[in-house]
KEGU-439053 format. One record per residue: residue number from 1; residue in three letters; x, y, z of N, C-alpha, C, O, CB in turn. Coordinates in pm, 1 decimal. Glycine has a CB too. Example, Ala and Ser with C-alpha at 12.3 -4.5 7.8 and 13.67 -1.06 7.14 Angstrom:
ATOM;1;ALA;1319.0;-569.0;780.0;1230.0;-450.0;780.0;1320.0;-330.0;780.0;1423.6;-331.9;846.5;1130.8;-447.3;904.6
ATOM;2;SER;1285.0;-225.0;708.0;1367.0;-106.0;714.0;1290.0;3.0;787.0;1340.9;113.8;803.9;1408.4;-59.8;572.5
//
This chain:
ATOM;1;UNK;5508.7;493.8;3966.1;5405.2;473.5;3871.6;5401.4;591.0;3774.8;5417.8;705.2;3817.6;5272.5;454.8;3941.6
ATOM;2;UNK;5377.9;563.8;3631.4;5365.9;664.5;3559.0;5200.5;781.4;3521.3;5090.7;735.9;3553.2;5421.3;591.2;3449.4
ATOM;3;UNK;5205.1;848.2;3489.9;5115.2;900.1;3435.6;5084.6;862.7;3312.6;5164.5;864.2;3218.9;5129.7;1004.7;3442.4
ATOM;4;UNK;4890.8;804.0;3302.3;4906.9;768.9;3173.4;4872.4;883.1;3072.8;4851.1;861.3;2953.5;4828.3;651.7;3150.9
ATOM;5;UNK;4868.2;1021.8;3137.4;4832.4;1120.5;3046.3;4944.1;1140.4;2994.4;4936.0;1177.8;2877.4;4770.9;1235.9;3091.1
ATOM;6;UNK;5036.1;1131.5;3030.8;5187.8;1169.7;3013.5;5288.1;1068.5;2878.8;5388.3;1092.4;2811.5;5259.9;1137.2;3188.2
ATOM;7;UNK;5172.6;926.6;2894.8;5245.7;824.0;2825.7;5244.1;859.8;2620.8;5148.1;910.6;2562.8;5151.1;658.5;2883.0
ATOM;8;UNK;5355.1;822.6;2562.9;5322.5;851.2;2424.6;5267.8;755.2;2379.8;5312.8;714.6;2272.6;5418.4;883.6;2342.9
ATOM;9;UNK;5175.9;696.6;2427.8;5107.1;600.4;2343.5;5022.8;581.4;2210.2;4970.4;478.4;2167.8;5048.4;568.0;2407.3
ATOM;10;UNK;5024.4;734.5;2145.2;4927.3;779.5;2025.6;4945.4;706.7;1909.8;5057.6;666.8;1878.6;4943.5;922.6;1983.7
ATOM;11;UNK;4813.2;677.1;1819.1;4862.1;582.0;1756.8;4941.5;625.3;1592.0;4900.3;714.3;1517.5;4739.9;486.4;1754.2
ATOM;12;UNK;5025.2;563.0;1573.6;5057.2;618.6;1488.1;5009.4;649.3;1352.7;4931.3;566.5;1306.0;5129.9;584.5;1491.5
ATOM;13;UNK;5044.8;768.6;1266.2;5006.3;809.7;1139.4;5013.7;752.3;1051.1;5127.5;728.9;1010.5;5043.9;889.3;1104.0
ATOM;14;UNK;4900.6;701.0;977.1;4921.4;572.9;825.4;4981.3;691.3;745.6;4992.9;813.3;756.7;4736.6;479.5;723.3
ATOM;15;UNK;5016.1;583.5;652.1;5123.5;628.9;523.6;5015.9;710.8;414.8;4893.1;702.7;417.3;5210.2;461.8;429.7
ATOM;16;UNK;5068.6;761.7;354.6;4973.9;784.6;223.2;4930.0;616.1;164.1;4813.8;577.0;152.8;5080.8;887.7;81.7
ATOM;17;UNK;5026.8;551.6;139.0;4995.0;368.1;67.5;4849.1;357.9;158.9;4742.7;335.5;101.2;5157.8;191.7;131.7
ATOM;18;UNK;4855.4;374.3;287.3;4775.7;300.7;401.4;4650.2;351.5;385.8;4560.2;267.8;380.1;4825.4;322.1;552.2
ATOM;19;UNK;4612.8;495.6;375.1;4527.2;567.3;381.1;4445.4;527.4;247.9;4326.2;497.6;239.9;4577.1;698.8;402.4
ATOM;20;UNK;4526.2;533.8;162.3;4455.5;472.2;-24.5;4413.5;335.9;-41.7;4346.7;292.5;-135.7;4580.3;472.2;-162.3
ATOM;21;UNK;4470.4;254.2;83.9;4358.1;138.2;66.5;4278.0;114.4;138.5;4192.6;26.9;123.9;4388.7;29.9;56.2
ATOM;22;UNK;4297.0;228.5;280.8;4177.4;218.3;375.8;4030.5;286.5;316.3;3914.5;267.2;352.9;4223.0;298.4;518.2
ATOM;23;UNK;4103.8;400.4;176.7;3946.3;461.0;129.7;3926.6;335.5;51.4;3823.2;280.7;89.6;3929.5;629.8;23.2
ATOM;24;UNK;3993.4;261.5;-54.5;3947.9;189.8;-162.4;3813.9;102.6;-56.2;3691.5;102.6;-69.6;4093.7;83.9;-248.3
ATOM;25;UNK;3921.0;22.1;67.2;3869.0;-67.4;113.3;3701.1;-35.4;204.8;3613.7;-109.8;249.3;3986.6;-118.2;187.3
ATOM;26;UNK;3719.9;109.0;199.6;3557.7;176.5;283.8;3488.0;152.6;119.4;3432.1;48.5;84.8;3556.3;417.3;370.5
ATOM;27;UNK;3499.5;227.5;65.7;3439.2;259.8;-72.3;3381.5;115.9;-143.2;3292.1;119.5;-227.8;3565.3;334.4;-173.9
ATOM;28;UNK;3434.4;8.6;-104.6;3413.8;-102.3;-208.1;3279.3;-179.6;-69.1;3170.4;-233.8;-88.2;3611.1;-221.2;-264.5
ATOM;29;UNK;3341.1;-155.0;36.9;3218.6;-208.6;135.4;3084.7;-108.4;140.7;2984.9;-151.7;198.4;3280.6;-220.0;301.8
ATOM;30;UNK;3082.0;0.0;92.3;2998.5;86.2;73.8;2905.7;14.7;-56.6;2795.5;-38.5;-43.0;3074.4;227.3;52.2
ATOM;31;UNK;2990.5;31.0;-197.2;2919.8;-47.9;-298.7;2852.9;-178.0;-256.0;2758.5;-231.7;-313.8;3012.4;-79.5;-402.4
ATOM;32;UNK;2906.8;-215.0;-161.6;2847.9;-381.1;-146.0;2760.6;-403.2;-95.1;2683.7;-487.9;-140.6;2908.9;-473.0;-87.7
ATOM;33;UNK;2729.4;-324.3;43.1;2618.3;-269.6;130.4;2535.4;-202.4;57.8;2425.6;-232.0;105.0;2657.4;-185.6;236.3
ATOM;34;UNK;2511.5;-95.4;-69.4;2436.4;-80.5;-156.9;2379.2;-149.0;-227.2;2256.2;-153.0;-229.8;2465.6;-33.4;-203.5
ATOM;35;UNK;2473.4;-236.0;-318.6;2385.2;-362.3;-389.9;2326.4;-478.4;-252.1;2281.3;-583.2;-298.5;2516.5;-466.5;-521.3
ATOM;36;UNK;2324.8;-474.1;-176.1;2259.9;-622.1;-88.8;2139.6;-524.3;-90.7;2030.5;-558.5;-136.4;2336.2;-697.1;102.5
ATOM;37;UNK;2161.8;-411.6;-43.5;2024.5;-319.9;33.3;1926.4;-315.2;-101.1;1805.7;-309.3;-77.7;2073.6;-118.9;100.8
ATOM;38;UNK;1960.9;-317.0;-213.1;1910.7;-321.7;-329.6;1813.8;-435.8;-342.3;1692.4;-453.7;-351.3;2011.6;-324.8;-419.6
ATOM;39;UNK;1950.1;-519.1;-338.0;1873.3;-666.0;-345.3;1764.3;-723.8;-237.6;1679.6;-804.4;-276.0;1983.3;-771.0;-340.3
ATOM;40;UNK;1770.0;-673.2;-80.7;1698.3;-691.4;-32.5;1548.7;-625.9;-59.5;1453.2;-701.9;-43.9;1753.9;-683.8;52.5
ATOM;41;UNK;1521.6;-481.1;-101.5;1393.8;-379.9;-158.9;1363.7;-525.4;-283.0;1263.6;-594.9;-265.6;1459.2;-161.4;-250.5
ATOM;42;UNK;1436.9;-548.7;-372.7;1368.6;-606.9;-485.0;1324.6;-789.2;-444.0;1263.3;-871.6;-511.9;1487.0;-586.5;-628.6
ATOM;43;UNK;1361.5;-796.0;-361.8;1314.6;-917.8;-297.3;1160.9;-889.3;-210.5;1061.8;-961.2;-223.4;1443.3;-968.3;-190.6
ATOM;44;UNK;1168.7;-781.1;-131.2;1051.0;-757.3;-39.9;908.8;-676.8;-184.1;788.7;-701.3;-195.2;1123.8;-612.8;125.5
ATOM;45;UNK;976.9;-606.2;-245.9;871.6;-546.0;-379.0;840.7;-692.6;-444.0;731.9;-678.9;-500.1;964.9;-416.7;-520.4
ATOM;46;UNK;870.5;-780.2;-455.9;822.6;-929.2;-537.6;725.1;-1000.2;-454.0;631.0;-1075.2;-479.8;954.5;-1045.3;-564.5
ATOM;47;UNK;793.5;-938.1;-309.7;691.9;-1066.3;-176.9;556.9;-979.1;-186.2;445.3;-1030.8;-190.4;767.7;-1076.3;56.1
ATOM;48;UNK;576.0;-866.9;-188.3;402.0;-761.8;-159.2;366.9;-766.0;-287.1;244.7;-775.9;-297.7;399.7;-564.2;-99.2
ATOM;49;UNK;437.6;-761.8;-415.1;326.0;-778.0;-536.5;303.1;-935.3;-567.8;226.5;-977.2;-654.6;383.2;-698.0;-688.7
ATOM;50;UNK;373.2;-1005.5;-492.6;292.6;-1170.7;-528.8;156.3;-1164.7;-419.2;46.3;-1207.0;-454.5;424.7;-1348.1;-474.5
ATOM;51;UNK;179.2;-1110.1;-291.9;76.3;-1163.3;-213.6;-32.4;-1064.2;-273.7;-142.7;-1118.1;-283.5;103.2;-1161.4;-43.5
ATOM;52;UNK;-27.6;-934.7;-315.3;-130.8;-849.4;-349.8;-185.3;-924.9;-471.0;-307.0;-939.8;-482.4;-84.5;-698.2;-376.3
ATOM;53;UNK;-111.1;-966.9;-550.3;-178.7;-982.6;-701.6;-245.4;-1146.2;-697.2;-312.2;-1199.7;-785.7;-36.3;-963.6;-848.4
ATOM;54;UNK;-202.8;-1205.2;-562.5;-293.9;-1369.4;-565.0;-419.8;-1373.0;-451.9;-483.3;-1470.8;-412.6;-169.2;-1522.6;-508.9
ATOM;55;UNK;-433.6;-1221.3;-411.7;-549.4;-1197.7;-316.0;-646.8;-1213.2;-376.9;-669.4;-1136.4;-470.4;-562.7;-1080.5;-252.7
ATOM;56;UNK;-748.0;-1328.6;-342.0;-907.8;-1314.6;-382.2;-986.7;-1178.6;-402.3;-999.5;-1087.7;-320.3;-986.1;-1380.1;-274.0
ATOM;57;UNK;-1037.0;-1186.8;-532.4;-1107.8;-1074.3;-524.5;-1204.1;-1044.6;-389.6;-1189.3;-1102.5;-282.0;-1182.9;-1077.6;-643.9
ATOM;58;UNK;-1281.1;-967.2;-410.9;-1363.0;-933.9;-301.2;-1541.7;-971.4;-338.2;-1592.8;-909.5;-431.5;-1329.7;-762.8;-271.5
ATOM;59;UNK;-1607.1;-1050.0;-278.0;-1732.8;-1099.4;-294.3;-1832.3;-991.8;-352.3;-1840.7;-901.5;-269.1;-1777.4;-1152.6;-164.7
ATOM;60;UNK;-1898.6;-970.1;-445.0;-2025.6;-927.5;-460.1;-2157.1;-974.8;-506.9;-2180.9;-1053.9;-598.2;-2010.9;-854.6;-510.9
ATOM;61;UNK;-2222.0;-925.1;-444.5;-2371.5;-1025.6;-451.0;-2442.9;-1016.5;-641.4;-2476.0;-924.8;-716.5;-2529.6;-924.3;-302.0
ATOM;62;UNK;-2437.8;-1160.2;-649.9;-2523.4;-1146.5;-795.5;-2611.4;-1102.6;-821.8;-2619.2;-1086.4;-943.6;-2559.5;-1224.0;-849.1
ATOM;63;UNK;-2745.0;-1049.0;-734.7;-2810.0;-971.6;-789.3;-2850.5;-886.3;-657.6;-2800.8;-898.8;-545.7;-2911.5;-1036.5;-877.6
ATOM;64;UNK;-2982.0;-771.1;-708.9;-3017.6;-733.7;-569.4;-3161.2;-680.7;-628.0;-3164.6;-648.7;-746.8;-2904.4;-612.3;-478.9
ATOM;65;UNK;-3254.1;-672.7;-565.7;-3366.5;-670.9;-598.1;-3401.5;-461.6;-539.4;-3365.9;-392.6;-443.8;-3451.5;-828.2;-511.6
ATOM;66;UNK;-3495.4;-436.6;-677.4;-3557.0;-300.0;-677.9;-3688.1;-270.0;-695.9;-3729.8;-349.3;-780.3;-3506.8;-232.6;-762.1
ATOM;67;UNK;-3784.6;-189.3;-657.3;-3893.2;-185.5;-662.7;-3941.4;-244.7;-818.3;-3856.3;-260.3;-905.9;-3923.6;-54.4;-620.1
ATOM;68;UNK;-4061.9;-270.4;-838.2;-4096.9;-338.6;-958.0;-4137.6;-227.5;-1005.5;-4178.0;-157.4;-912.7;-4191.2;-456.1;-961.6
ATOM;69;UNK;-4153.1;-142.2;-1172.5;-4137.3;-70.6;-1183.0;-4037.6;78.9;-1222.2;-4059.7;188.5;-1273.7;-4175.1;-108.2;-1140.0
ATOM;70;UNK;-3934.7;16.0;-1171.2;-3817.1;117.3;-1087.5;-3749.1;103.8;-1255.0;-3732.5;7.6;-1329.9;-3694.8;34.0;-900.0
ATOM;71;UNK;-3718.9;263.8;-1268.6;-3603.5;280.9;-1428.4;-3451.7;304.8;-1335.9;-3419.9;390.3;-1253.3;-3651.6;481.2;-1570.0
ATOM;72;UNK;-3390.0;204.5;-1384.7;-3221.4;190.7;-1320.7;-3172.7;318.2;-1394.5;-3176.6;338.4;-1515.9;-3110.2;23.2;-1373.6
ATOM;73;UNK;-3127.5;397.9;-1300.0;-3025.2;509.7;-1357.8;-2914.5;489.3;-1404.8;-2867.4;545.6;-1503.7;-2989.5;593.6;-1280.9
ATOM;74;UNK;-2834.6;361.3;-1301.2;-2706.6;399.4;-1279.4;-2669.2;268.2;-1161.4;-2730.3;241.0;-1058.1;-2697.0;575.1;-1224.7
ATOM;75;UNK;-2600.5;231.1;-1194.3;-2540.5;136.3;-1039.6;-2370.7;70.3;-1024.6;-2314.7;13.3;-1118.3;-2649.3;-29.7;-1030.7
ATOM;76;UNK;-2331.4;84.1;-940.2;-2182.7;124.5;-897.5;-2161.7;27.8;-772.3;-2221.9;19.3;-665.2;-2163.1;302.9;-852.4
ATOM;77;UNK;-2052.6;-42.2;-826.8;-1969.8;-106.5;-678.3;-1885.2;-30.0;-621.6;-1789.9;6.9;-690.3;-1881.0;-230.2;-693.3
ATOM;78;UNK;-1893.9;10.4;-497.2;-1781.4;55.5;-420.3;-1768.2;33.0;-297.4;-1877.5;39.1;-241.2;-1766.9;168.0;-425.0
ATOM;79;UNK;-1677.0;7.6;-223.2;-1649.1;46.6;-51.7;-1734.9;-55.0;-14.5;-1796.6;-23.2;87.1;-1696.9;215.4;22.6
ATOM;80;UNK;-1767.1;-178.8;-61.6;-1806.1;-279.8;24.8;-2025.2;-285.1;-18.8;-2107.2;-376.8;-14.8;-1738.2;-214.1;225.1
ATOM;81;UNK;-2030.9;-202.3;-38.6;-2169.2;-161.5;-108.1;-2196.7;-121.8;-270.1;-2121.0;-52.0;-337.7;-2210.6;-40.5;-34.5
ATOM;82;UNK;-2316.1;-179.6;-313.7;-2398.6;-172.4;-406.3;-2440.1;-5.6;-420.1;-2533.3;21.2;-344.3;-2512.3;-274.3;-373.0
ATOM;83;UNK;-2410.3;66.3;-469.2;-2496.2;196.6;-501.6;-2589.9;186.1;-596.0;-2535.7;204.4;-705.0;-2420.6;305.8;-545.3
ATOM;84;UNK;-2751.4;156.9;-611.9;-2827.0;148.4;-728.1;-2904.3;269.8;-705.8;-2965.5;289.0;-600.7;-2909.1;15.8;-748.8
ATOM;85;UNK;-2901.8;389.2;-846.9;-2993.1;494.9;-855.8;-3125.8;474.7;-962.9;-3127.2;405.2;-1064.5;-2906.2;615.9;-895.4
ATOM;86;UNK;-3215.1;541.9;-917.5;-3330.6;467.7;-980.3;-3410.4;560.7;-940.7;-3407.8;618.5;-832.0;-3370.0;319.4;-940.4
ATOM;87;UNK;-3536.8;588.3;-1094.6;-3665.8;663.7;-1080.4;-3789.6;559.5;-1070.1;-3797.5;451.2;-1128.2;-3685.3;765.4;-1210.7
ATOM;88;UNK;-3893.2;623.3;-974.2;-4030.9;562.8;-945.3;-4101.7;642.4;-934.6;-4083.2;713.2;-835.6;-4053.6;488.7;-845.9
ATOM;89;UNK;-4175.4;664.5;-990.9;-4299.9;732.1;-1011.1;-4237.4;877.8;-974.9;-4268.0;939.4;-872.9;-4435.9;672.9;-911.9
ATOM;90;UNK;-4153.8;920.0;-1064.0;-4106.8;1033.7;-1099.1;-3993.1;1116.3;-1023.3;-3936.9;1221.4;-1053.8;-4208.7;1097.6;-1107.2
ATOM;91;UNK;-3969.1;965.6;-829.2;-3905.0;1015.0;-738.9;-3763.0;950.9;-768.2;-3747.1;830.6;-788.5;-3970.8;992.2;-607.0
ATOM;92;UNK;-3656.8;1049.9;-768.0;-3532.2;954.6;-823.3;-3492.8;916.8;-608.8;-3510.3;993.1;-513.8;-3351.2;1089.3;-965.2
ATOM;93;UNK;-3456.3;819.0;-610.3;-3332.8;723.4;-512.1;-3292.7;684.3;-567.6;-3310.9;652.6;-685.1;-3337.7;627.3;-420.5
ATOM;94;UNK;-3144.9;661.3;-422.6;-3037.2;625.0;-416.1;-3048.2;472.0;-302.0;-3071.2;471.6;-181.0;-2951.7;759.2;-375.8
ATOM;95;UNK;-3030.0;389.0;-367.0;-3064.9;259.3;-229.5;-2919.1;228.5;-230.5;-2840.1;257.4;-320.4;-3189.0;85.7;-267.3
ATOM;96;UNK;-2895.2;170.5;-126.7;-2777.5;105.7;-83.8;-2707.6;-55.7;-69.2;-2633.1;-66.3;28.2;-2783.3;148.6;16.9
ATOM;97;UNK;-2718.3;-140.6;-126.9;-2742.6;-263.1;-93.3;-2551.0;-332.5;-58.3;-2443.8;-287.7;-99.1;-2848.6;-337.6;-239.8
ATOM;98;UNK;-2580.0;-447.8;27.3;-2443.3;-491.3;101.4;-2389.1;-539.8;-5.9;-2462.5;-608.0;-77.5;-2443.1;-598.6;226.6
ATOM;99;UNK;-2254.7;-520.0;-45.1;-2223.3;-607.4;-167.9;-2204.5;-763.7;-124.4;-2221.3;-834.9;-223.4;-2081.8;-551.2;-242.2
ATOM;100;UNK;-2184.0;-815.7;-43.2;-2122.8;-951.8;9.2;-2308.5;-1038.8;-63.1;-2337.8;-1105.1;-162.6;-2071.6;-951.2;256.5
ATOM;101;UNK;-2365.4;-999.3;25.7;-2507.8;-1055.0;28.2;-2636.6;-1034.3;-64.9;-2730.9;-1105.0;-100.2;-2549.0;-1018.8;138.8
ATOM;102;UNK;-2601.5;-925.3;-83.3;-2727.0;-824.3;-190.8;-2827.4;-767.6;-86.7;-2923.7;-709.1;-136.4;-2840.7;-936.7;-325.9
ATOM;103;UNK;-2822.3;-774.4;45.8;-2943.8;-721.6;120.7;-2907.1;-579.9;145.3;-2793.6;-532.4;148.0;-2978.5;-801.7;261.6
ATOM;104;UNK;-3019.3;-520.7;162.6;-3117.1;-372.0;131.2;-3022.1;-356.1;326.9;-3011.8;-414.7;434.6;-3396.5;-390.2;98.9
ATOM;105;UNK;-2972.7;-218.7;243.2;-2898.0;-114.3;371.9;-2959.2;-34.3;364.8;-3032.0;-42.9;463.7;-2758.3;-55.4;376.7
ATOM;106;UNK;-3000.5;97.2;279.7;-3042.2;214.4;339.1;-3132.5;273.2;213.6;-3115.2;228.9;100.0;-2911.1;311.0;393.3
ATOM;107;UNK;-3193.1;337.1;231.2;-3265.8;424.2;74.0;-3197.4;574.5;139.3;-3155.4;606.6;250.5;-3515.1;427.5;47.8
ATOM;108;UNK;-3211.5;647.1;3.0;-3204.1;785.6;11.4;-3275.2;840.0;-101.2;-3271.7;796.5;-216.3;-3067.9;833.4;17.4
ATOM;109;UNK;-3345.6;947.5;-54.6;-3434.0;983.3;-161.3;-3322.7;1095.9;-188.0;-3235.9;1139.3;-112.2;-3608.8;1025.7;-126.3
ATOM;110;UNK;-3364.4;1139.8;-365.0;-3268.2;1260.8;-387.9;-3427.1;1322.5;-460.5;-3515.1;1266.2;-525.6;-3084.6;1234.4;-508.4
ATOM;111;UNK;-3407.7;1472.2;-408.3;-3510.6;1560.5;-454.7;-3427.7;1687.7;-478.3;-3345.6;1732.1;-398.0;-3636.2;1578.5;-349.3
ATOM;112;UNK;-3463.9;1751.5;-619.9;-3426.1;1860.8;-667.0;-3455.9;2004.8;-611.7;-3574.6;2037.1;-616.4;-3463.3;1849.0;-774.4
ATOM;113;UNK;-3384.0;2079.8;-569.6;-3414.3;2210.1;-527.4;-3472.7;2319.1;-611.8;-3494.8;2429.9;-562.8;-3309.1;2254.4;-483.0
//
């Protein structure tokens, strides 16, 4: 029995010809694998800006009711809530109302130091 450490089985050395079409042939599967990977990003960027841009806006309540009286400062949608600022009898608040519904979340009085 032989030794197979011993055996010359190594494989043999490509040519210069061999080597110049084994780079062409890496190099051109490289370009190709670039443009798909391309094409796949600009396929998935079309799927998230169609579903983002046909999302229902977000509900806010048509009106919301303030003391009678009350001078509107200022009022702001954000974060799911109504921010309405407002003076009464000389005290400025901050009320909070749900935007979905228009119902009364929280008061905050603001007083000057």
């Amino acid at each position: 029995m032989s030794d197979p450490s011993t055996d010359e089985a190594k494989p043999e050395a490509l040519t210069p010809e061999a080597q110049t079409v084994l780079r062409r042939a890496r190099r051109s599967f490289g370009v190709s694998v670039g443009i798909l990977l391309l094409g796949f990003m600009a396929i998935a960027f079309a799927l998230v800006y169609r579903v983002m841009r046909d999302a229902p806006p977000p509900a806010v309540a048509e009106s919301v009711a303030v003391p009678a009286g009350a001078e509107v400062v200022s009022a702001l949608v954000m974060d799911g809530t109504v921010n309405v600022t407002y003076v009464l009898d000389g005290l400025t608040v901050l009320a909070l109302y749900d935007a979905a519904n228009g119902e009364f979340v929280r008061r905050i009085d603001i007083e000057s130091e």
